[in-house]
C-alpha atoms as a printed R data frame, in Angstrom:
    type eleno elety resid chain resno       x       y       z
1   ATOM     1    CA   UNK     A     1 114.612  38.388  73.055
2   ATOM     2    CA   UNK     A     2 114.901  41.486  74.950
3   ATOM     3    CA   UNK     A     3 113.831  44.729  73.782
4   ATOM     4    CA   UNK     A     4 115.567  48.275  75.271
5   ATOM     5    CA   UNK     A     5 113.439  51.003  75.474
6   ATOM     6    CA   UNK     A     6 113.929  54.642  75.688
7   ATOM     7    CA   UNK     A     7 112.026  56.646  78.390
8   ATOM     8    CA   UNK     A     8 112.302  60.628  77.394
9   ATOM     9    CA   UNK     A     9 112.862  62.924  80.668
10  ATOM    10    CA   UNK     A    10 109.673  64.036  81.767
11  ATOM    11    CA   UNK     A    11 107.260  65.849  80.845
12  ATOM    12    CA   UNK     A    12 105.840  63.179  78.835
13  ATOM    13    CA   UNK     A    13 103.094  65.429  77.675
14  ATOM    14    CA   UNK     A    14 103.500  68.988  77.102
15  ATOM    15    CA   UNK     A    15 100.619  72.307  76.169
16  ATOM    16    CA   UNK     A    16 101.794  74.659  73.284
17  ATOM    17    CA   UNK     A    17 100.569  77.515  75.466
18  ATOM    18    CA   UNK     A    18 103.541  79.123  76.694
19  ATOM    19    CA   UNK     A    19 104.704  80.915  79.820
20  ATOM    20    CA   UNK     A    20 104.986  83.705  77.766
21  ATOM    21    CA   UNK     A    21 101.535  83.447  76.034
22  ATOM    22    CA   UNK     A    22  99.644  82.649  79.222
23  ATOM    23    CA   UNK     A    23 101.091  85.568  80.548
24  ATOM    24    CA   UNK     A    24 100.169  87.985  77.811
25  ATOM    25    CA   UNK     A    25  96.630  86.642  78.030
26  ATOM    26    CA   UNK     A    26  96.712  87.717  81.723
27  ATOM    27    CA   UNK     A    27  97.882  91.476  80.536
28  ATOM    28    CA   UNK     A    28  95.260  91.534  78.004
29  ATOM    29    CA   UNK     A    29  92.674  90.338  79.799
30  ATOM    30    CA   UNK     A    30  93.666  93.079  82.372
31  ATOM    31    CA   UNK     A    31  93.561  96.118  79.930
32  ATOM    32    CA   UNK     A    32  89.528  96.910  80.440
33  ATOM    33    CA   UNK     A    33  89.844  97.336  84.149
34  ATOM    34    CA   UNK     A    34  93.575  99.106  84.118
35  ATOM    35    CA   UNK     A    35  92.309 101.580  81.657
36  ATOM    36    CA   UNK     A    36  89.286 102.212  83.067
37  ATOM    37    CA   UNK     A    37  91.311 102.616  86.818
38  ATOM    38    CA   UNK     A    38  93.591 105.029  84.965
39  ATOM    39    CA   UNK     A    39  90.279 107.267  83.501
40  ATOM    40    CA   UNK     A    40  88.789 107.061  86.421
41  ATOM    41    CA   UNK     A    41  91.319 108.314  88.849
42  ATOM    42    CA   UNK     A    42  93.899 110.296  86.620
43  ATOM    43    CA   UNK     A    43  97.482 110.903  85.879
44  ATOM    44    CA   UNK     A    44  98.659 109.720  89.182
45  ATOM    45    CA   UNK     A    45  97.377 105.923  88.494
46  ATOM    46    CA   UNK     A    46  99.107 105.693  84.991
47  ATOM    47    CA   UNK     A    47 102.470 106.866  86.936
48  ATOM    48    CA   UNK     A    48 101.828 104.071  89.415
49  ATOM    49    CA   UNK     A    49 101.432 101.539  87.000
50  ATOM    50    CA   UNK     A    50 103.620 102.492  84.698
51  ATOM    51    CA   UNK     A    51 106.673 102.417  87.788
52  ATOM    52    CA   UNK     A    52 105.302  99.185  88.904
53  ATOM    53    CA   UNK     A    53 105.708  97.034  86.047
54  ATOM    54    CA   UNK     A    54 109.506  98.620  85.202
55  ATOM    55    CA   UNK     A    55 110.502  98.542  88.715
56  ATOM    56    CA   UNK     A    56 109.206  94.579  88.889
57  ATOM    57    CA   UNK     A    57 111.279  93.981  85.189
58  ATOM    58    CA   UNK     A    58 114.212  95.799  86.367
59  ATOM    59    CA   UNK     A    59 114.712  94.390  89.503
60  ATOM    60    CA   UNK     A    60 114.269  90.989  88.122
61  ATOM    61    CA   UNK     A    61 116.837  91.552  85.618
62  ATOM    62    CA   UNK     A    62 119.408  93.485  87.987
63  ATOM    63    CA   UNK     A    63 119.469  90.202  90.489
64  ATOM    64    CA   UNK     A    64 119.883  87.826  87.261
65  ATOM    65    CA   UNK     A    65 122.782  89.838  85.897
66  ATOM    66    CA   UNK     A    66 124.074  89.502  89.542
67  ATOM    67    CA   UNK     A    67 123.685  85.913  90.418
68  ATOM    68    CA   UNK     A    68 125.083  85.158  86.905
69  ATOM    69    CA   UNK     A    69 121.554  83.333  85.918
70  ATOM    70    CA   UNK     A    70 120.045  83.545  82.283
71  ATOM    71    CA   UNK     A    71 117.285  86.369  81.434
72  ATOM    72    CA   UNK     A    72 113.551  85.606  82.198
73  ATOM    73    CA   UNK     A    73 111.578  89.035  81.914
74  ATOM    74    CA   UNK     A    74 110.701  87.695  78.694
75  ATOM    75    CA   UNK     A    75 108.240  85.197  79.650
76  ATOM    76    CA   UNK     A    76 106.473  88.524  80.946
77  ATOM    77    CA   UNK     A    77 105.846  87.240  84.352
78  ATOM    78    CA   UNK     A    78 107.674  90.252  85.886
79  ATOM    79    CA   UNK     A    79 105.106  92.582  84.222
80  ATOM    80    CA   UNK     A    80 102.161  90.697  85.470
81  ATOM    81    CA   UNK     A    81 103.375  91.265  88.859
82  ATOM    82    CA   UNK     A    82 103.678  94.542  88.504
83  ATOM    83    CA   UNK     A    83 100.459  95.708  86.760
84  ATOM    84    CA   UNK     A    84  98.489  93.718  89.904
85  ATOM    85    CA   UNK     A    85 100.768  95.231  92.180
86  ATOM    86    CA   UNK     A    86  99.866  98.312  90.718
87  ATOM    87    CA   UNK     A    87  96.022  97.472  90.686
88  ATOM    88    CA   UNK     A    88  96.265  96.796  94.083
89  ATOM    89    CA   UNK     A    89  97.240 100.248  94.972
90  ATOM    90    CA   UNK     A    90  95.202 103.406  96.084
91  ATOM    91    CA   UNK     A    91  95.553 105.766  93.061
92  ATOM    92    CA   UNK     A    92  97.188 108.652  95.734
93  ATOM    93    CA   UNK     A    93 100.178 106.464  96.329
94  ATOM    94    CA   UNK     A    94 103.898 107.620  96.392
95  ATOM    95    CA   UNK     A    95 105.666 106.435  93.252
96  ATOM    96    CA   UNK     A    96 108.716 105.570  95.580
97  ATOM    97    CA   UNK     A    97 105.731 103.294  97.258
98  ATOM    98    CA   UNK     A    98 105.191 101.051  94.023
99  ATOM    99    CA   UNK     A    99 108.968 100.967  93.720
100 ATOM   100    CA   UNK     A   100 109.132  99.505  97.499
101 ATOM   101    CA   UNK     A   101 106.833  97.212  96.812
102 ATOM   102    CA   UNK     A   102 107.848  96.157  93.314
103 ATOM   103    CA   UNK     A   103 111.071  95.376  94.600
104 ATOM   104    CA   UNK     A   104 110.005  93.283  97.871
105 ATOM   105    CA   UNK     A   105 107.562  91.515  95.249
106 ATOM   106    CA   UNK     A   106 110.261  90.182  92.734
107 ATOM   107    CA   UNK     A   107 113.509  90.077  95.233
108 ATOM   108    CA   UNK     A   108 112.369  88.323  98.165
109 ATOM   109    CA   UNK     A   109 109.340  86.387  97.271
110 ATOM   110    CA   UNK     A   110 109.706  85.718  93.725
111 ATOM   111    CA   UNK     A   111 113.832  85.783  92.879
112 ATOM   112    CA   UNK     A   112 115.088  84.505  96.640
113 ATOM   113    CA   UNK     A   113 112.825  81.432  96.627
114 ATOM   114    CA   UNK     A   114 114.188  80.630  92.615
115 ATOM   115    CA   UNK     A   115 112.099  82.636  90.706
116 ATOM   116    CA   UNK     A   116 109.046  81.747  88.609
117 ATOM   117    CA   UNK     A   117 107.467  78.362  89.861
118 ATOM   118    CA   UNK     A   118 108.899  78.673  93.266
119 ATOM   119    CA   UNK     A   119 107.696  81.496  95.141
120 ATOM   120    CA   UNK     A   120 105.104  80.189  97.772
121 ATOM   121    CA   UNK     A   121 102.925  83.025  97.543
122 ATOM   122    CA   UNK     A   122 101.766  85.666  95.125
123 ATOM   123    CA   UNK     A   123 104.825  87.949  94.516
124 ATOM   124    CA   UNK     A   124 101.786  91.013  93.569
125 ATOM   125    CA   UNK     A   125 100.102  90.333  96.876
126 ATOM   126    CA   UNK     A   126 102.787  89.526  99.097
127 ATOM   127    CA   UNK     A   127 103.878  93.482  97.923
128 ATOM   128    CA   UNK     A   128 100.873  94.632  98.731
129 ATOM   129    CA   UNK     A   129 100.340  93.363 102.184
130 ATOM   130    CA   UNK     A   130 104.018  94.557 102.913
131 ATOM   131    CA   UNK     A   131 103.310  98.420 101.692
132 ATOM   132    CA   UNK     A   132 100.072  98.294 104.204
133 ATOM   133    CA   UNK     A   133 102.064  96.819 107.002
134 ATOM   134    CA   UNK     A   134 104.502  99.876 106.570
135 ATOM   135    CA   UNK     A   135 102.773 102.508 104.892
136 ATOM   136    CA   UNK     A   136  98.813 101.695 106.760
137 ATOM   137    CA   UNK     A   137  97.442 105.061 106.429
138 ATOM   138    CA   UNK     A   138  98.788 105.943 102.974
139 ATOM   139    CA   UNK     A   139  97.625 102.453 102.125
140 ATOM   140    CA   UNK     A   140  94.487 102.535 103.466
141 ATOM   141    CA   UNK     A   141  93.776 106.447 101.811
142 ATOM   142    CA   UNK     A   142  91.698 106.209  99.018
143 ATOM   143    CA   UNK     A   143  90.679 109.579  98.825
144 ATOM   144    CA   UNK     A   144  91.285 111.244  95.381
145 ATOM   145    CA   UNK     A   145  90.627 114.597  93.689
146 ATOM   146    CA   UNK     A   146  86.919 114.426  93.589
147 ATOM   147    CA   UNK     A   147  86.820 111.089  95.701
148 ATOM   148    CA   UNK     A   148  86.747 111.979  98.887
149 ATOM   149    CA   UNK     A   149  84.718 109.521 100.519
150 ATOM   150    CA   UNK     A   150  84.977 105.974 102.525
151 ATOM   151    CA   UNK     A   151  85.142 103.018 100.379
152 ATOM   152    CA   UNK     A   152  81.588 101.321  99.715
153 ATOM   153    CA   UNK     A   153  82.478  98.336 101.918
154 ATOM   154    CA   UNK     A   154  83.539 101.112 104.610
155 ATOM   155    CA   UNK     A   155  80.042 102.217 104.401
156 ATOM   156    CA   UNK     A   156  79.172  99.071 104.724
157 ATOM   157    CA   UNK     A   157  80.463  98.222 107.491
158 ATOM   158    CA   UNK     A   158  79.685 101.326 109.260
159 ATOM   159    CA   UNK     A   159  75.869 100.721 108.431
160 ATOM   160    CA   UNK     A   160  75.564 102.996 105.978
161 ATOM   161    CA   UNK     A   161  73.570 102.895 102.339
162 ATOM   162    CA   UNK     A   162  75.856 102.420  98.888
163 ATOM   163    CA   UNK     A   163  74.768 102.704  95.300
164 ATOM   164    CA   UNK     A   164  74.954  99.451  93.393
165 ATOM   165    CA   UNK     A   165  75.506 100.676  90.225
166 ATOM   166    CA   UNK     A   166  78.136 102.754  90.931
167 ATOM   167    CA   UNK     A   167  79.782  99.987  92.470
168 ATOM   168    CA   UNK     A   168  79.319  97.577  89.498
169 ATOM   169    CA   UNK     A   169  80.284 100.361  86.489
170 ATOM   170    CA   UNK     A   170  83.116 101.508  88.950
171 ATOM   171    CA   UNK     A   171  82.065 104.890  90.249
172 ATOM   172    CA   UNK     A   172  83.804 104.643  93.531
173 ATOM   173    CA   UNK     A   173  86.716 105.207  95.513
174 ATOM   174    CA   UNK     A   174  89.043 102.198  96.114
175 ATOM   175    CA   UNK     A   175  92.559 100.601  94.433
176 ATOM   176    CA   UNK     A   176  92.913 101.705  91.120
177 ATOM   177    CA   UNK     A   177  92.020  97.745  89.663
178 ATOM   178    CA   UNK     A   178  89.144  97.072  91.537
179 ATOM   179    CA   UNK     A   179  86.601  99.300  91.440
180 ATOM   180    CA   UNK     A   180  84.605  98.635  87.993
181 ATOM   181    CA   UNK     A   181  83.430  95.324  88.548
182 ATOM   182    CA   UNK     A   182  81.743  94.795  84.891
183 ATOM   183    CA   UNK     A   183  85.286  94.882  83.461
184 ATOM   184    CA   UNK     A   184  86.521  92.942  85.966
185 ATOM   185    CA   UNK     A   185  84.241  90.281  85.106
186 ATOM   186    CA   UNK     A   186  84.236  90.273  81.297
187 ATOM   187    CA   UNK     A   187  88.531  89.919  81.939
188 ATOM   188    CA   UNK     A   188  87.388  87.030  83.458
189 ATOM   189    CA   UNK     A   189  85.311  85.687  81.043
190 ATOM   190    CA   UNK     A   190  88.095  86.178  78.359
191 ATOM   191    CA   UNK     A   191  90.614  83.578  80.454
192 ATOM   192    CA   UNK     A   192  88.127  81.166  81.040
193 ATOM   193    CA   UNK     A   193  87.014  81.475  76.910
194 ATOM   194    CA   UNK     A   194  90.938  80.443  76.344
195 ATOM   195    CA   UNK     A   195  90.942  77.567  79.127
196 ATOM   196    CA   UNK     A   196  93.633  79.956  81.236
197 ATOM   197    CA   UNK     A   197  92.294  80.005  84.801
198 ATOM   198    CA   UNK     A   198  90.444  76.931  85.976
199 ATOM   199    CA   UNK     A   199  86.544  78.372  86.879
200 ATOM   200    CA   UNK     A   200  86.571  76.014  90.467
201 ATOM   201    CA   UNK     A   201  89.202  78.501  92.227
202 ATOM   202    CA   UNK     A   202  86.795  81.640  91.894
203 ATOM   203    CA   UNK     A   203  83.511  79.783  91.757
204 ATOM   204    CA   UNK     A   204  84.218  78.138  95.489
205 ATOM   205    CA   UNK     A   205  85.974  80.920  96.649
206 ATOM   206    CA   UNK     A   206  82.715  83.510  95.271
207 ATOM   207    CA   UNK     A   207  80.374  80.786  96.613
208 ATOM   208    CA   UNK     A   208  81.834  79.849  99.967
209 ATOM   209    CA   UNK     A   209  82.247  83.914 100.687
210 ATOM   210    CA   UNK     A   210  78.737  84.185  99.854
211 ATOM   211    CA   UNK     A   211  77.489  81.644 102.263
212 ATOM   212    CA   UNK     A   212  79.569  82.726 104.734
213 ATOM   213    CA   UNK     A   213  78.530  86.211 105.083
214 ATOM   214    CA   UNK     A   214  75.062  85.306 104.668
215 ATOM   215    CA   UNK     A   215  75.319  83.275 107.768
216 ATOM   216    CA   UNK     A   216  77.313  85.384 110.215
217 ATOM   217    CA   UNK     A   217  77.494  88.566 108.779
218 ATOM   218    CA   UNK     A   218  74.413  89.622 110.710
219 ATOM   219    CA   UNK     A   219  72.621  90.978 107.565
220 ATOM   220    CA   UNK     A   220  70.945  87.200 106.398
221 ATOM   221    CA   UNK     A   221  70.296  87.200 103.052
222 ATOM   222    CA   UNK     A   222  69.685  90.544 101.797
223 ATOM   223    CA   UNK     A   223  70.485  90.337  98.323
224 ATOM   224    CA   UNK     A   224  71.823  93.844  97.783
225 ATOM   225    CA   UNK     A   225  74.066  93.369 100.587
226 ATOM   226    CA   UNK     A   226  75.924  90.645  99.052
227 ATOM   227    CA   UNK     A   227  75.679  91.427  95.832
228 ATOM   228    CA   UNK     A   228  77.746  94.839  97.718
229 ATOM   229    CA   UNK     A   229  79.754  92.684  99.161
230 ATOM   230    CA   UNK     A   230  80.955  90.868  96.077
231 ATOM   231    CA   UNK     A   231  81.410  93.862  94.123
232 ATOM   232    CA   UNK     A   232  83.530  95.553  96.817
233 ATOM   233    CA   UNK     A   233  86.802  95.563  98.192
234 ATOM   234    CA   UNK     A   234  88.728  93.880  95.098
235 ATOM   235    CA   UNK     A   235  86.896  90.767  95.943
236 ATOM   236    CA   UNK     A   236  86.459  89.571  91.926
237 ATOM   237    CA   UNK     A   237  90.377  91.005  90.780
238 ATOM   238    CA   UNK     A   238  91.831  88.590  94.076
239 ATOM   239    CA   UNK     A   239  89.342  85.469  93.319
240 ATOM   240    CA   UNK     A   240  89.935  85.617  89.134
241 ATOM   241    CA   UNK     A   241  93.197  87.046  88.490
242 ATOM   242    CA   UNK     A   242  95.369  86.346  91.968
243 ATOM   243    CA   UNK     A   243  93.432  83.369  93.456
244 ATOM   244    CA   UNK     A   244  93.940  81.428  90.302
245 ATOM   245    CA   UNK     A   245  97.879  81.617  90.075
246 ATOM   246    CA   UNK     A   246  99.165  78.679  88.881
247 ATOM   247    CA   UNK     A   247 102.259  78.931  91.375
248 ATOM   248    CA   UNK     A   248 100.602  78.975  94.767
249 ATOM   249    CA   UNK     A   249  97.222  77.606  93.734
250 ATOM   250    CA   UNK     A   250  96.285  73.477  94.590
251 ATOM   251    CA   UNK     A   251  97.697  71.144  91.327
252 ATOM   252    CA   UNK     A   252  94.414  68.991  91.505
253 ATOM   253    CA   UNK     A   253  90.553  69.621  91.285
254 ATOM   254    CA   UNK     A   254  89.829  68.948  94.330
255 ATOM   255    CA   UNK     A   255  92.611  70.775  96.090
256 ATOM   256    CA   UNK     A   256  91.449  73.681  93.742
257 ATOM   257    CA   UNK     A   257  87.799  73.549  95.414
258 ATOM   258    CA   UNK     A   258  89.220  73.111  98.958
259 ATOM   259    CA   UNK     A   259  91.676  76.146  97.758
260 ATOM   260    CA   UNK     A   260  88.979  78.617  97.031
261 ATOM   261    CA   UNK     A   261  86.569  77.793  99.817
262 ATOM   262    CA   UNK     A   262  89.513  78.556 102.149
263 ATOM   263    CA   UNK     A   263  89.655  82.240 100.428
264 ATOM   264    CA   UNK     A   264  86.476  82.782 100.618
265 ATOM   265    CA   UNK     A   265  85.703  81.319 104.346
266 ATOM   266    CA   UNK     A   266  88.891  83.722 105.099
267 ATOM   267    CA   UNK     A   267  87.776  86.528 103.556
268 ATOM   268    CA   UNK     A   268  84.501  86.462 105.242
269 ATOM   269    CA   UNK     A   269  86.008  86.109 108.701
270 ATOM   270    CA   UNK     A   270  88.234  89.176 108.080
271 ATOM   271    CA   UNK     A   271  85.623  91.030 106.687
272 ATOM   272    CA   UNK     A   272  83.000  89.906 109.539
273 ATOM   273    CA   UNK     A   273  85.059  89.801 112.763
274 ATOM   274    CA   UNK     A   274  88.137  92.464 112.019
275 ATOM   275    CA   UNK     A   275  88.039  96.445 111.867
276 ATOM   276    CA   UNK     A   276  89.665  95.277 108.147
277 ATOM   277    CA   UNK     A   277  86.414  96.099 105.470
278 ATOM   278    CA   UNK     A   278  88.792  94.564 102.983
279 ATOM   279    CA   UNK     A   279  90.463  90.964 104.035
280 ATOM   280    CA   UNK     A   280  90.483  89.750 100.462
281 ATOM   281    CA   UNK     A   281  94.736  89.497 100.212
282 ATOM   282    CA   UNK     A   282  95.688  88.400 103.610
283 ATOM   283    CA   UNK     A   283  93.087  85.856 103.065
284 ATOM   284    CA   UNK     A   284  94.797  84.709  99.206
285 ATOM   285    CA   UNK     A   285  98.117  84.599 101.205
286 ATOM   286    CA   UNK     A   286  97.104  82.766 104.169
287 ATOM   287    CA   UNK     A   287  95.442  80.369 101.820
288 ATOM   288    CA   UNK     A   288  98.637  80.198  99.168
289 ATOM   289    CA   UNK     A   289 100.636  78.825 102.590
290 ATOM   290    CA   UNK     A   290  97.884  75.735 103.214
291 ATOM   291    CA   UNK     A   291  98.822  74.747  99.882
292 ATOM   292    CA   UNK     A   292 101.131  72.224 100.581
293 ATOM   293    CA   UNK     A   293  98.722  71.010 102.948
294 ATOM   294    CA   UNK     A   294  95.951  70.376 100.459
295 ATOM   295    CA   UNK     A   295  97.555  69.190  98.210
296 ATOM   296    CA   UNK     A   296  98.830  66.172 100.454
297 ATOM   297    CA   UNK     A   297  95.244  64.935 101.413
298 ATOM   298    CA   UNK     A   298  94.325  65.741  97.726
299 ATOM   299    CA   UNK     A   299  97.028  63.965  95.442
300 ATOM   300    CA   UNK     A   300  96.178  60.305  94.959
301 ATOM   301    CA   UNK     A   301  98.859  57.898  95.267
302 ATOM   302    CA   UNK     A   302 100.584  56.496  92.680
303 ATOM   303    CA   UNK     A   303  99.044  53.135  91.354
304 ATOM   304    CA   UNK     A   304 100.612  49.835  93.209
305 ATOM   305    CA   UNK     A   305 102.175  52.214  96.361
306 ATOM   306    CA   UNK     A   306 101.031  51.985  99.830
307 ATOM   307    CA   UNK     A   307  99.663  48.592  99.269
308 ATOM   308    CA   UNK     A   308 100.240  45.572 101.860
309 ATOM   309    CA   UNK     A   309 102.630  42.799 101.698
């Protein structure tokens, strides 16, 4: 006697944590530092971030009314774009700068490619990395008000002495997002706490950079030199809050691994061997477009394929 049965359309298996939820983890988890970036650096910031996120929802919503397709700004992944856009920015940017950038971050990467689970990089970073190529000076200006000074990793670079502290409470010049490191971090600790982020991304991307710069960097193993290192250039906002994108990060745990190291080998080779003190987005987006790549040698087979006849 045969039996029929019914096979649901997959998935088989699904989380009750939502798009939407996940998403307004991410915002919450990003208050501490955007706050403190705003405090820290003035008016100017809270404009900034403030034209970021409504240029990113707007612009999502404009090309969905126009292609005829069903609204999506509420799963909030338009606004998550745009506050790390806006993180990602030195505090004396235009506002017509974030809106540039907003809109290159949601149009072409994000919308173009079929919006949320398609884009093949991160839509925030990919913006980012466009504003420097055409606005390098203003994008590479992080003098404000009292601020006047290079960036700690500048300093760094240039053989100079930086204050530790400073750089780990966040009194420095730099993007409005990264400087205070402490908040950065306890963010962090708040989307691991709720199982958000998977901790093998930043740990082999924070581990990898580390060993990297302590081989070739020319410095060895001087403790306050990495520890500078780690704490500078938006190195902890790119490894736990852009690194760790679900979209354009590695599916499995070892392609996750593999996925980090990559950043962080990257980021030390920009950092080591280019005039660029910074090198922690190209080296996320170079790294987002090897994802196919890992995961290829990193997805096992499916049981019973690949055998011989």
């Amino acid at each position: 006697m045969s039996e029929v049965i019914n096979v649901s359309a997959s998935p088989h298996v699904r989380s009750k944590m939502s798009t939407s939820r996940i998403m307004f983890l991410v915002i919450v988890s990003l208050l501490p530092a955007t706050v403190y970036g705003i405090y820290h650096f003035g008016f100017n910031a809270a404009l900034l971030v403030a034209v970021c996120i409504a240029s990113c929802v707007v612009t999502e919503r404009v090309y969905e009314l126009l292609m005829k397709k069903r609204s999506t700004i509420g799963d909030l992944s338009a606004v998550v774009t745009g506050l790390l856009l806006a993180l990602n920015l030195p505090p004396n940017s235009a506002w017509w700068m974030a809106i540039i950038g907003s809109v290159f971050a949601i149009l072409v990467v994000k919308m173009l490619f079929g919006g949320l689970g398609q884009n093949f990089m991160n839509p925030a970073l990919a913006g980012r990395c466009f504003l420097v190529i055409c606005f390098t000076a203003r994008m590479t200006d992080f003098s404000y008000d009292s601020f006047t000074g290079a960036t700690p990793l500048a300093v760094i670079k240039d053989k100079g002495a930086v204050d530790l502290m400073d750089m780990f409470l966040g009194k420095i010049p730099g993007t409005i997002g990264e400087v205070s490191t402490v908040l950065l971090i306890a963010g962090a600790v708040f989307l691991i706490i709720f199982d958000i982020i998977d901790f093998r991304i930043p740990c082999a991307y924070l581990v990898s950079f580390v060993l990297f710069m302590g081989l070739f960097s020319g410095n060895g193993w001087d403790i306050t030199y990495l520890a500078a290192q780690l704490c500078g250039g938006g190195l902890m906002l790119g490894a736990f809050f852009m690194a760790t994108d679900y979209v354009t990060s590695p599916i499995t745990k070892k392609g996750r691994v593999i996925f980090g190291i990559c950043c962080g080998l990257l980021t030390g080779v920009f950092r080591v061997f280019s005039s660029s003190a910074e090198g922690v987005s190209y080296a996320i987006i170079i790294s987002n477009l090897l994802v196919p790549l890992i995961e290829k040698v990193t997805i096992p087979k499916p049981f019973g394929k690949g055998g011989e006849i």
